[in-house]
DOMAR-489238 format. One record per residue: residue number from 1; x, y, z of N, C-alpha, C in turn. Coordinates in steps of 0.2 Angstrom, whole numbers. Layout:
// DOMAR-489238
   num     nxx     nyy     nzz    caxx    cayy    cazz     cxx     cyy     czz
   NUM       X       Y       Z       X       Y       Z       X       Y       Z
...
//
This chain:
// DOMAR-489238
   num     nxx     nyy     nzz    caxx    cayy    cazz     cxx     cyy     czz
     1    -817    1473    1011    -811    1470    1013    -805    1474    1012
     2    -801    1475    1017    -793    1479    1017    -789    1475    1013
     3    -787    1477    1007    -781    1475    1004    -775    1477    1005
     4    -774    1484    1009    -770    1487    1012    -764    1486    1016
     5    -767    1481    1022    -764    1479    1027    -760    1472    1022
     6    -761    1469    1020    -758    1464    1017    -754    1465    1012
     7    -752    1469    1009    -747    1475    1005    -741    1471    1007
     8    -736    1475    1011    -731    1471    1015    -730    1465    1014
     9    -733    1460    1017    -733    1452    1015    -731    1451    1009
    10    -737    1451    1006    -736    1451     997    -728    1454     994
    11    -727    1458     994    -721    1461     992    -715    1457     995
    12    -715    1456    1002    -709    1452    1006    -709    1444    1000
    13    -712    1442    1000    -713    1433     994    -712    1434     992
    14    -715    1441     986    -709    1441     980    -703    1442     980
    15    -703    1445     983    -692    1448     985    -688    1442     987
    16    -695    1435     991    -689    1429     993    -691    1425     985
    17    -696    1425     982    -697    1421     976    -692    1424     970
    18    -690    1429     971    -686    1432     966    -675    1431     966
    19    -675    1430     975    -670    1429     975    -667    1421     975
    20    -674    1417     974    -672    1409     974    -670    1408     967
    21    -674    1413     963    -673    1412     955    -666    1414     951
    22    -664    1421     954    -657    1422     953    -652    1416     956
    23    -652    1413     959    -647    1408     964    -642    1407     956
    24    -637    1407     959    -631    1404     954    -631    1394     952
    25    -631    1393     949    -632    1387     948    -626    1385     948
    26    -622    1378     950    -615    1374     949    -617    1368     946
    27    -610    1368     941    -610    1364     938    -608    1357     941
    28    -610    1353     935    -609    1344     939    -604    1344     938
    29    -599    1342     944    -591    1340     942    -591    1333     939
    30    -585    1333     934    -583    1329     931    -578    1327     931
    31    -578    1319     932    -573    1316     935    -569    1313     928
    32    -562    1315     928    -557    1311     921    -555    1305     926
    33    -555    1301     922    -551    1295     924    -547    1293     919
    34    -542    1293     922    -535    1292     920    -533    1287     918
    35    -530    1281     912    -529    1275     913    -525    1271     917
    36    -521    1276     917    -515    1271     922    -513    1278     927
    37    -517    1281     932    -513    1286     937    -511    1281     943
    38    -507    1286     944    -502    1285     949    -506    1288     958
    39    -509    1281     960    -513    1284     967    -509    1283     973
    40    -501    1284     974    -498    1281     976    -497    1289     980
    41    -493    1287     987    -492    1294     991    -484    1294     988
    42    -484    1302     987    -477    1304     985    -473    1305     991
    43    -465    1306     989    -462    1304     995    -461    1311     996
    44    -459    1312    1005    -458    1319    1008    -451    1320    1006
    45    -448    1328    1005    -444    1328    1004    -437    1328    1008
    46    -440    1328    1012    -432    1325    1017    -430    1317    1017
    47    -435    1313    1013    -434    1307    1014    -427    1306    1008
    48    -425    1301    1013    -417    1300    1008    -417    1296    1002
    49    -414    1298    1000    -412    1294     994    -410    1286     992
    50    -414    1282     989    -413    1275     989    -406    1275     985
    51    -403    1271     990    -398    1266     986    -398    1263     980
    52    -392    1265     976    -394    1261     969    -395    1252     969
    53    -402    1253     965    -401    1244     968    -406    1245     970
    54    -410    1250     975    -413    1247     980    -419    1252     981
    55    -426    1251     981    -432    1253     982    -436    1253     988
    56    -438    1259     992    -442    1257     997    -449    1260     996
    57    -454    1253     999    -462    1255     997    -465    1260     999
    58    -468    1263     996    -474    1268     998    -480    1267     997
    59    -484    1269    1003    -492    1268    1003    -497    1268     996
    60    -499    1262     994    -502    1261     989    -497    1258     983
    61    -493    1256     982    -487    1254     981    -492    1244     980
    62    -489    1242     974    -490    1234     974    -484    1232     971
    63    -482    1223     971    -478    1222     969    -476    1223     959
    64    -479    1221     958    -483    1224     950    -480    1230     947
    65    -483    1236     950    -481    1241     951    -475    1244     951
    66    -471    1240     956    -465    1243     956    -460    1239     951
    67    -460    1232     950    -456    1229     945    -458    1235     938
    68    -464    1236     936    -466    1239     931    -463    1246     932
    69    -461    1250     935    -458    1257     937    -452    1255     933
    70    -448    1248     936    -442    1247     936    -437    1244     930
    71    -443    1241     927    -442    1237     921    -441    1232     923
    72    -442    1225     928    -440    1223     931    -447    1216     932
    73    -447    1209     930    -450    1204     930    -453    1205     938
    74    -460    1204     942    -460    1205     946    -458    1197     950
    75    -458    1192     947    -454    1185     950    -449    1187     951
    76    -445    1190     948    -437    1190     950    -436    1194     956
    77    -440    1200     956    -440    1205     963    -443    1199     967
    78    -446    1196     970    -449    1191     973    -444    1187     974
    79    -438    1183     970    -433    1180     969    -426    1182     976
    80    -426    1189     971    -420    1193     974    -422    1195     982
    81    -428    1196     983    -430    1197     991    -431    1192     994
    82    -433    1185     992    -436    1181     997    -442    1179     999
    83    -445    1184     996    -455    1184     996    -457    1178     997
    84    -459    1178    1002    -465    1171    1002    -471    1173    1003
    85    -474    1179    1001    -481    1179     998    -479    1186     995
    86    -480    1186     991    -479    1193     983    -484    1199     986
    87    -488    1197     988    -495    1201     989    -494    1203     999
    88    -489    1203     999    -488    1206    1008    -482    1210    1007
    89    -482    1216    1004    -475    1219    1006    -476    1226    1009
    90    -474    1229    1013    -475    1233    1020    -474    1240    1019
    91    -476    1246    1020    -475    1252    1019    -466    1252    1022
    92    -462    1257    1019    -454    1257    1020    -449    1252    1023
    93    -454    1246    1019    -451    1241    1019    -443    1241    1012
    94    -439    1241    1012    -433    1242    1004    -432    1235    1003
    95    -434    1236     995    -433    1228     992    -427    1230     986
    96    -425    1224     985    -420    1226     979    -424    1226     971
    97    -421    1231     967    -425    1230     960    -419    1230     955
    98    -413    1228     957    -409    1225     954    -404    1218     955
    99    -403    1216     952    -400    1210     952    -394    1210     957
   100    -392    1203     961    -388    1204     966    -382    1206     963
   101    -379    1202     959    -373    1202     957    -372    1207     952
   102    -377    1212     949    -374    1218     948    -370    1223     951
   103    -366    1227     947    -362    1231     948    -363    1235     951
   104    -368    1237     953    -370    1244     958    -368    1245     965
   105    -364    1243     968    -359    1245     973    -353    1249     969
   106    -352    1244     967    -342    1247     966    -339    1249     962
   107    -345    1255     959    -346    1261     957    -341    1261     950
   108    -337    1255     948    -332    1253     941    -336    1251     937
   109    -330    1249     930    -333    1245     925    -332    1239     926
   110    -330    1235     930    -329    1230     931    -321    1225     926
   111    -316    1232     927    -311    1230     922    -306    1230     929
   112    -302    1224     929    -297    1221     934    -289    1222     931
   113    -285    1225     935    -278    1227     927    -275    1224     935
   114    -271    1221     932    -266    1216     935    -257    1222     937
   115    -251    1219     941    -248    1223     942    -242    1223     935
   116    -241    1228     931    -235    1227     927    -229    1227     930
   117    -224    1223     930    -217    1224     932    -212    1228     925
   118    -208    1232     928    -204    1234     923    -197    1233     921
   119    -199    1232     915    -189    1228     912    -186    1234     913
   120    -179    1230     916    -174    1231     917    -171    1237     912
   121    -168    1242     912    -165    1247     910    -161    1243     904
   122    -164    1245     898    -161    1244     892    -152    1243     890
   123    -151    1250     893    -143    1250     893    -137    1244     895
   124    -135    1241     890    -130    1236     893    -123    1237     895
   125    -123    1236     898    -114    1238     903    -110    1233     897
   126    -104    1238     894     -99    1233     892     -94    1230     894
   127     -90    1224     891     -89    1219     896     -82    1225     898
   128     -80    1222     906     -74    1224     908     -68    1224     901
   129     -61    1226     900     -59    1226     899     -51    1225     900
   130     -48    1219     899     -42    1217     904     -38    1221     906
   131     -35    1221     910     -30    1227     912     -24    1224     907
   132     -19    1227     905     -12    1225     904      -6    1228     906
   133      -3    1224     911       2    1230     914       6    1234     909
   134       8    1238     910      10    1243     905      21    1241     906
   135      23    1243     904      31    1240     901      34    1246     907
   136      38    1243     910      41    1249     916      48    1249     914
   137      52    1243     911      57    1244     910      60    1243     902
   138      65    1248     900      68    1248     892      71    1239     892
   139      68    1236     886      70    1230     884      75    1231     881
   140      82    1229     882      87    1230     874      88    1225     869
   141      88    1219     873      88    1215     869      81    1212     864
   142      84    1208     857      79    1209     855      80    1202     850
   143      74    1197     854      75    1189     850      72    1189     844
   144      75    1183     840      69    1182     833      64    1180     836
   145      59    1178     831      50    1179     831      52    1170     831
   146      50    1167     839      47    1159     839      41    1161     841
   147      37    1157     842      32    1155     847      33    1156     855
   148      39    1151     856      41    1150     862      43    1157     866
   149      47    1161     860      50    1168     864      44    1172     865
   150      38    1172     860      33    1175     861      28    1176     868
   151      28    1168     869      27    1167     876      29    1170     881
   152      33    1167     880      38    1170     887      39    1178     888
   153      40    1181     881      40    1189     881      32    1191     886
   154      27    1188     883      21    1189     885      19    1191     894
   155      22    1182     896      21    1180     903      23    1186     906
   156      31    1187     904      37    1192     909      31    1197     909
   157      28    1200     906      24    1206     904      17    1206     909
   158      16    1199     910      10    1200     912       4    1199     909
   159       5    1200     902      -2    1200     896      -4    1195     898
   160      -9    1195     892     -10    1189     891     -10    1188     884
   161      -9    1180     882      -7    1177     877     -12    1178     869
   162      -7    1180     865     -12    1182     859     -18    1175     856
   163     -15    1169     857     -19    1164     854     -24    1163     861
   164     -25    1168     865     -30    1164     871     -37    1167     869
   165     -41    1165     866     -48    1167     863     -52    1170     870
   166     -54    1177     867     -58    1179     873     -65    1183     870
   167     -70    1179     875     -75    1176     869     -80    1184     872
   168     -82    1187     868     -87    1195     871     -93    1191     876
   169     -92    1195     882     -98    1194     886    -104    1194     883
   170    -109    1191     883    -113    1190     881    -121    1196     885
   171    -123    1199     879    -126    1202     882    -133    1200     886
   172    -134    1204     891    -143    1201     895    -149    1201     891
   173    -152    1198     890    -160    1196     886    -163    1201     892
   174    -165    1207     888    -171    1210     890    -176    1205     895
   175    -179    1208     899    -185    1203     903    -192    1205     898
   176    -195    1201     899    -201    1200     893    -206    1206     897
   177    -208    1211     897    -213    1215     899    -221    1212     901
   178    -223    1213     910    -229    1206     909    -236    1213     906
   179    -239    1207     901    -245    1208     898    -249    1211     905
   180    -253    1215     907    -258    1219     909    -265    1215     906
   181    -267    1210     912    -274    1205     911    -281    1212     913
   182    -285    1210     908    -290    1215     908    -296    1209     906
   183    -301    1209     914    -307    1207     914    -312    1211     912
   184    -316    1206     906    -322    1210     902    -325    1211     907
   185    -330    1217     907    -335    1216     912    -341    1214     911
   186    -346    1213     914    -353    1206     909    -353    1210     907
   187    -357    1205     903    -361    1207     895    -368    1211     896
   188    -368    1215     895    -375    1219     894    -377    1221     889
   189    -382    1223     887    -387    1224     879    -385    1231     879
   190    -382    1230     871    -378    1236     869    -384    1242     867
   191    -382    1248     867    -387    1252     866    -390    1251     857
   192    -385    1248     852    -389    1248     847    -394    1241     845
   193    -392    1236     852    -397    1232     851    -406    1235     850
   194    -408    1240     853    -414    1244     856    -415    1246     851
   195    -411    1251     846    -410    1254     840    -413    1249     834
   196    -411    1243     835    -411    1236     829    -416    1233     829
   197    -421    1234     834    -428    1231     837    -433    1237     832
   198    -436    1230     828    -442    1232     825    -449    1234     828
   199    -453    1237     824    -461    1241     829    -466    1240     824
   200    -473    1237     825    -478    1238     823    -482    1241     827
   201    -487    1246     825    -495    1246     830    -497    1238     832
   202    -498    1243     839    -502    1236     843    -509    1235     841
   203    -513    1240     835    -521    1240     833    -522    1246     830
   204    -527    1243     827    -529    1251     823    -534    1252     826
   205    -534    1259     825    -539    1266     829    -536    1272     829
   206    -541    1277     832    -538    1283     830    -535    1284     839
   207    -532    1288     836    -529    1290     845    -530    1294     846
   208    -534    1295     853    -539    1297     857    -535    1302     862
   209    -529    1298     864    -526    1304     871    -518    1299     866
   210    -513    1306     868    -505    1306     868    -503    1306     874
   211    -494    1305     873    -492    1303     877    -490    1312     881
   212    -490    1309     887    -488    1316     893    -486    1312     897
   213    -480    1313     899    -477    1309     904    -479    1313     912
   214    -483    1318     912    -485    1319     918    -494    1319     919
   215    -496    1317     915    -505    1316     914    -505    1306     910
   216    -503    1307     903    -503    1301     901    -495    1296     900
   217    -495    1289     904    -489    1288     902    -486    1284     894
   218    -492    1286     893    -492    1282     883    -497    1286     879
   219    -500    1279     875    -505    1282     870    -511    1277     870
   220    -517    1282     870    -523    1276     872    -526    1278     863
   221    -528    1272     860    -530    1270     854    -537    1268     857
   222    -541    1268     851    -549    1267     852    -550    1263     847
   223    -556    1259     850    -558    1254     846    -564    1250     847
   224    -565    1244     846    -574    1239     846    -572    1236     852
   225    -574    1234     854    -572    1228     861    -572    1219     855
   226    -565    1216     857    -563    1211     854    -560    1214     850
   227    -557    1218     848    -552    1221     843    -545    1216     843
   228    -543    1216     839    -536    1213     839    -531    1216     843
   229    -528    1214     849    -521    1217     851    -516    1215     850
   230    -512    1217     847    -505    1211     844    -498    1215     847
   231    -492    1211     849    -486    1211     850    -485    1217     845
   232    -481    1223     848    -479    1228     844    -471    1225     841
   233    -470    1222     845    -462    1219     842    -461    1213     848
   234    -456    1209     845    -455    1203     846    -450    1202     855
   235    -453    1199     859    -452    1198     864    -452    1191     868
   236    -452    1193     876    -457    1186     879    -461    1192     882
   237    -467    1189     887    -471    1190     893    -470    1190     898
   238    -469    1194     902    -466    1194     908    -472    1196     914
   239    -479    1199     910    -484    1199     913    -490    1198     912
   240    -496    1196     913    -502    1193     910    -505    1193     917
   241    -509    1199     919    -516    1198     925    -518    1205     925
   242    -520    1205     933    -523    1213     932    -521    1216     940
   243    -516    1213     940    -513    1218     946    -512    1223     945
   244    -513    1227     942    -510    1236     944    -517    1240     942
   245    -518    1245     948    -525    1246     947    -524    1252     942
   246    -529    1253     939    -529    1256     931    -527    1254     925
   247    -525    1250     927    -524    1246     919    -527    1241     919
   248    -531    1236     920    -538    1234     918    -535    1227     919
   249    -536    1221     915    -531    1216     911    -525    1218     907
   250    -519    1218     910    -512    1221     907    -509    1215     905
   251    -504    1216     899    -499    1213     897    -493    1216     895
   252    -486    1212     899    -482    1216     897    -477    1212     894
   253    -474    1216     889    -471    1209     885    -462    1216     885
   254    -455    1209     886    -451    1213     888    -445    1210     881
   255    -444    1217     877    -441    1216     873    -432    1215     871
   256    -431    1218     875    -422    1216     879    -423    1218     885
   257    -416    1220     887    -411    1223     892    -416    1230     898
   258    -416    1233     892    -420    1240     894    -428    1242     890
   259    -429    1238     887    -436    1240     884    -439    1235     887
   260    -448    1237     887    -452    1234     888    -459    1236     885
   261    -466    1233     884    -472    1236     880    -476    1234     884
   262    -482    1240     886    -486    1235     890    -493    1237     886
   263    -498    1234     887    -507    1235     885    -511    1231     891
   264    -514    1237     889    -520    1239     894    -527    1239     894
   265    -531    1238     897    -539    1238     897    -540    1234     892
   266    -536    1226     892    -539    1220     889    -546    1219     892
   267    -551    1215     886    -555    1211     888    -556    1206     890
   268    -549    1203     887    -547    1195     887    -539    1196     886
   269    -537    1192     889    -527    1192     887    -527    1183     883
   270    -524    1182     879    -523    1176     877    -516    1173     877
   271    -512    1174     882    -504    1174     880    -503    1173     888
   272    -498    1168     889    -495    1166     896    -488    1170     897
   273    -488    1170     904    -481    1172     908    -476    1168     907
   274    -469    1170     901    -465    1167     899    -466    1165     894
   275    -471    1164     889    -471    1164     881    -467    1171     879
   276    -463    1166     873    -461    1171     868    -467    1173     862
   277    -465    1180     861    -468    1180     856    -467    1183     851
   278    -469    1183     845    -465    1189     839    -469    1194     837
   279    -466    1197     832    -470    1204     833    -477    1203     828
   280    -483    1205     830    -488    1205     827    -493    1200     829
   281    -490    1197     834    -495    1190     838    -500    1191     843
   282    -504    1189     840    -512    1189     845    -511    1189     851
   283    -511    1196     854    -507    1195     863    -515    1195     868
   284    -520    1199     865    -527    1201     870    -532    1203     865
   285    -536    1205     867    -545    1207     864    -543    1213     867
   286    -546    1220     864    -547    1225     865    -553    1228     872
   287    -554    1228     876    -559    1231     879    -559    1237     883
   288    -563    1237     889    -565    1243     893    -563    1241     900
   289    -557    1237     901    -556    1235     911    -553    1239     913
   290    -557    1242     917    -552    1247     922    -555    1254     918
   291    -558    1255     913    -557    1260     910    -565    1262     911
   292    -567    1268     906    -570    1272     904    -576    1271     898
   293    -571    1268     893    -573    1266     888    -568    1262     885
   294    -570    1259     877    -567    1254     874    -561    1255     872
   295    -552    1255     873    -547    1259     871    -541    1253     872
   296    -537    1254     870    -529    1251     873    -525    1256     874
   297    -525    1255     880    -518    1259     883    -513    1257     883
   298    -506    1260     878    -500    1257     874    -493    1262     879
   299    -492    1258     881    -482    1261     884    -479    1256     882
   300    -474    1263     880    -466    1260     880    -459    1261     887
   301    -459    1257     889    -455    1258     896    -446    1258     893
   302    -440    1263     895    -435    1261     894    -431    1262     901
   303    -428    1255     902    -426    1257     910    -431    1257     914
   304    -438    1255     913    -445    1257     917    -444    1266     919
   305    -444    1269     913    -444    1275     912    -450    1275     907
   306    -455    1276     908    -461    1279     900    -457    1285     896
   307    -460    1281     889    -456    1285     883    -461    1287     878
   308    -460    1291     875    -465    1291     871    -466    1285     865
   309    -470    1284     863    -471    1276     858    -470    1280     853
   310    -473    1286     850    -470    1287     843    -465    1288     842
   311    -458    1289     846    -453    1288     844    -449    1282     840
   312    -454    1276     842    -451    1270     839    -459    1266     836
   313    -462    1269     835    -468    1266     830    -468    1269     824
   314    -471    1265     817    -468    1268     811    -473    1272     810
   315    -473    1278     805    -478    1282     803    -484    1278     801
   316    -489    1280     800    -497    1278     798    -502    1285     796
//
């Protein structure tokens, strides 16, 4: 038997069986999932600029959503626009995210100054001054001192009479200067009320991811599923459900003017829309909705701006 002619072959197999074996192997991609990302389409840069006051929708946009950007109860956006269903609002449809009768047109402080009139020039004119004709002609003769001769010496002359009381013109009364009316402008939550606002953790656990305002918009805390979630500081609720996708079962609890707290990837929420509540109260059960794994994801919103939460949580 020729083993010769088969030579060729044999060697061609190995050279394929050897180039399948070097092949570069790829790794399994791995997908992060983010608690609360933003899947929303970014705006192009020609698009103009919203009006203060005023917001318009972008694709993937919910109503939730956008009050939560804004700091802003999603009822009252609903309110201020008119919505008759919360759940239908339109791509570059523009809704308002502040209140009507705020100042954001007329670019003041809402301080009103009335017109001042001005008093009169101080300086008072003295009273005239009677004229007296002056004596034209040498008198020679020369009576004893009566009354009557005084008189009559007086009249010839022109004077007048020394007993005639002549009383000093009286001077003008300044005009009273008008007060300048200044209307307060409303009342708005002063910067150190924010500063006066008490903070506890919302749970104990180690924390797993920090705050990055361009990856995470808070801190995600880790824990057992049913963990306790509590009020970081005293508030009301402003939201309780699961409309914002990545945040699981949320609650947001809004602690003045410009703060708000939200938690995330509850299990269970225990706390209604519109309860108050104080700091430290049983707001949710810790879980995995929307998430990964077992965690709460904790923001601090100022102005529906994310902040970082160790700025105002106490040390641990």
């Amino acid at each position: 038997m020729n083993y010769t002619s088969h030579l060729p072959l044999l060697l061609l197999t190995l050279g394929l069986l050897s180039a399948c074996n070097t092949a570069p192997r790829r790794p399994v991609p791995v997908i992060d999932r983010l608690p609360a990302a933003d899947n929303r389409v970014p705006r192009a840069a020609d698009d103009h600029k919203d009006e203060r006051g005023m917001y318009t929708v972008r694709k993937g946009d919910t109503l939730i959503r956008i009050a939560l950007d804004h700091g802003q109860n999603y009822r009252d956006i609903v309110e201020w626009n008119k919505l008759s269903n919360p759940n239908d609002i339109k791509v570059d449809q523009v809704l308002r995210v502040l209140p009507p009768d705020s100042k954001s047109d007329s670019g003041g402080n809402g301080v009103t100054i009335s017109k001042i009139d001005m008093p009169p020039s101080s300086e008072t004119k003295a009273p005239p001054v009677p004229v007296v004709a002056k004596k034209t002609t040498p008198r020679a003769d020369k009576r004893p001192y009566s009354d009557s001769a005084l008189a009559e010496l007086q009249k010839s002359e022109g004077g007048v009479p020394l007993k005639a009381d002549l009383k000093p013109a009286e001077k003008p009364e300044p005009a009273t200067p008008a007060v300048a009316v200044v209307t307060p402008p409303p009342p708005r939550a002063a910067a150190g009320d924010d500063e006066q606002l008490s903070w506890i953790w919302p749970s104990e656990g180690k924390i797993v991811a920090t705050f990055d305002e361009g990856k995470n918009k808070g801190i995600d805390i880790a824990g057992k599923a049913g963990q306790q979630v509590m009020a970081a500081g005293a508030g009301k609720v402003m939201y309780a459900g699961s409309g914002i996708r990545g945040y699981g079962n949320l609650v947001i609890v809004k602690h003045s003017n410009s703060l708000l707290s939200a938690y995330a990837h509850n299990r269970s929420i225990v706390v209604k829309e519109g309860q108050s509540v104080h700091k430290g109260q049983l707001i949710a059960e810790m879980g995995d909705s929307d998430a990964d794994s077992v965690k709460l994801h904790f923001e601090i919103r100022q102005q529906g701006k994310p902040v970082d939460p160790s700025r105002f949580l106490p040390n641990r």
